[in-house]
N, C-alpha and C positions, 0 to 999 in steps of 0.2 A: 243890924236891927232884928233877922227872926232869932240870936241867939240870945238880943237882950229881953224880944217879949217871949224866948221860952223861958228866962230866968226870972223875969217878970212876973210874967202868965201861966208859967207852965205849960201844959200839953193844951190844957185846952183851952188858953189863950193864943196860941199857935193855930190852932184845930180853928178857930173863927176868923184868924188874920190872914191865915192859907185859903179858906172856903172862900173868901172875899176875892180871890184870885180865880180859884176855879169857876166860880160864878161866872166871871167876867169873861173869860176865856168861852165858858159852854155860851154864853147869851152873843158873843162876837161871831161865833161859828156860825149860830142859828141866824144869824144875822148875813153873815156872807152866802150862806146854803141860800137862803131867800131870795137873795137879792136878783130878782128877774121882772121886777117891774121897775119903770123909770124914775117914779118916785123916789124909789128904795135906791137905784144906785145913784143917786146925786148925792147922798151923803158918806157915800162907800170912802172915799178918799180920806173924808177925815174920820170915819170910823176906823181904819187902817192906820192911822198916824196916832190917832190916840193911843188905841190899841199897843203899836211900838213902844209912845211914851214909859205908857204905865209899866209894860211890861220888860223893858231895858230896866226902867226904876227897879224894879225888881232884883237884877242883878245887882245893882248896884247899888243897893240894899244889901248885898250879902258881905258886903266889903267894906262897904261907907256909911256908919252909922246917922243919916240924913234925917230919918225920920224924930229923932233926938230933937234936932235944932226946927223950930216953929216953922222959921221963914223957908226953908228947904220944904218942909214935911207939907206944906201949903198947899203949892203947887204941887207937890207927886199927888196930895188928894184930890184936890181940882182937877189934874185931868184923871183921875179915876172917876172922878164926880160927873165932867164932861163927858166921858166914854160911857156912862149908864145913860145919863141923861138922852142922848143921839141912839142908843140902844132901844131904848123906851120910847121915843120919839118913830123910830123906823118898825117898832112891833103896832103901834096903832095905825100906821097907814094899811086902807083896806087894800087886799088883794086884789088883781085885778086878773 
């Protein structure tokens, strides 16, 4: 898939499908670094399991054209969709 959205897309359709990774990866860190109140880690587990999802997807992505096919590409967005969502979710709870 990133060699059919660079034939697609070009560079910098690549350049916005990559940044959607690095995103997610910076906002996860910030996420785990924080994590010292108990609110915050009662959703650690599955922000870690998403987190794998998406980012196994990823490799296998680089072999397994998935995101081509609808029903595949669904679920690799959903849990990317899911993994912001509990990101943003764990960024509004006040510190304490």
């Amino acid at each position: 898939d990133p060699l059919d959205i660079l034939a697609g897309g070009g560079v910098i359709g690549f350049v916005f499908w990559f940044a959607f990774f690095i995103g997610l990866a910076r906002s996860w860190y910030a996420c785990v670094k924080r994590s010292g109140d108990p609110v915050a880690e009662k959703f650690l587990p599955y922000i870690h399991t998403l987190y794998c999802m998406v980012f196994t997807g990823v490799l296998v992505c680089m072999f397994n054209p998935i995101l081509n096919a609808p029903n595949l590409a669904w679920s690799f967005w959903a849990a990317g969709g899911a993994l912001l969502a509990l990101i943003f979710t764990m960024s509004k709870q006040p510190l304490n």
